[in-house]
C-alpha positions in Angstrom: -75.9 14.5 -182.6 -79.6 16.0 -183.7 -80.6 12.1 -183.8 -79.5 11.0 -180.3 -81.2 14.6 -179.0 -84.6 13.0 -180.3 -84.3 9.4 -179.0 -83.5 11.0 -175.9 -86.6 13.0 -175.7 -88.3 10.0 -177.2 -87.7 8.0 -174.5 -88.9 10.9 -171.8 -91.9 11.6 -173.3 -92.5 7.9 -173.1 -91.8 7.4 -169.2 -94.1 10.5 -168.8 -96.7 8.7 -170.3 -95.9 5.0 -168.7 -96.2 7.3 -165.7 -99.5 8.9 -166.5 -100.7 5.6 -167.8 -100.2 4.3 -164.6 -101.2 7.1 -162.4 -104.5 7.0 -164.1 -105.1 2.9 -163.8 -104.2 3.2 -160.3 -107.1 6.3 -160.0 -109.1 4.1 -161.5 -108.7 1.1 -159.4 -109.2 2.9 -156.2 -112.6 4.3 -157.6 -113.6 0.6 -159.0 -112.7 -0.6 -154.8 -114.6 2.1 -153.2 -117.4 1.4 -155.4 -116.8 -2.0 -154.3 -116.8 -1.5 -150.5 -120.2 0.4 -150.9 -121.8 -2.3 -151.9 -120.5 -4.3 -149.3 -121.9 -1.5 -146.9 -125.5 -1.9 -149.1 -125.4 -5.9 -148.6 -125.0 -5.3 -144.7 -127.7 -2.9 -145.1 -130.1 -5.0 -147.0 -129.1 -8.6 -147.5 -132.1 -9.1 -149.5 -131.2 -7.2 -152.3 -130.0 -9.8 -154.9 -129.2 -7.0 -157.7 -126.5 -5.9 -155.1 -124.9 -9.2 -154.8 -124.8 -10.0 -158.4 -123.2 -6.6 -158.3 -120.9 -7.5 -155.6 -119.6 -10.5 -157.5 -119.3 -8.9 -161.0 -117.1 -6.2 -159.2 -114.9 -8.9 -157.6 -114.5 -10.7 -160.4 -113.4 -7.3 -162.0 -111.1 -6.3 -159.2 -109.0 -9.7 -159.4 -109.0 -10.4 -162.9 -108.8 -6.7 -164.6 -107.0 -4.9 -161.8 -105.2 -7.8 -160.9 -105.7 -7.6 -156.9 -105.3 -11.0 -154.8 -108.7 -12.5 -153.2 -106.7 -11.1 -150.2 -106.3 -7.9 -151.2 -110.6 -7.5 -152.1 -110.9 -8.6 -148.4 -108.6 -6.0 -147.4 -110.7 -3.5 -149.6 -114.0 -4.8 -148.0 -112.4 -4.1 -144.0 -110.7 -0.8 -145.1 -113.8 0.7 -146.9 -112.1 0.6 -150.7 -108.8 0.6 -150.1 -105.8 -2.7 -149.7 -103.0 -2.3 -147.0 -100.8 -1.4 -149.4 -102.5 2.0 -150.5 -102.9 2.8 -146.5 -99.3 1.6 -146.4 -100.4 -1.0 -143.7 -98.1 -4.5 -143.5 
């Protein structure tokens, strides 16, 4: 009985963590696409600035193959100034 207590527990303290985990990538994400989106708003600003778009394409690069979002999605991030339709709960 003491055994099945602690697998029980075990396996809560490991969906609060799976939780936090995510919580925290998903934090994470959204800062990386803001950071994104300003430096779309920079490029607008000042096209010339070719540190900004190597920038720009490092960050896209990081959004789709780290974060994992669709080249649709970092479009979506670019209109809604860092965020996909799916964080504004738009379809």
């Amino acid at each position: 009985m003491c055994s099945a207590f602690f697998i029980g527990m075990e396996d809560t303290i490991m969906n609060q963590k799976n939780s936090s985990i995510v919580s925290i990538w998903n934090a994470e994400r959204i800062n990386y696409q803001r950071r994104y989106a300003n430096m779309i708003i920079r490029d607008d600003e000042n096209p010339d600035d070719q540190n900004n778009k190597g920038a720009i394409n490092e960050a896209g690069y990081v959004l789709i193959n780290i974060f994992g979002l669709t080249p649709k999605q970092v479009r979506e991030v670019e209109r809604n100034q860092g965020f996909t339709n799916e964080d504004l709960d738009i379809d």
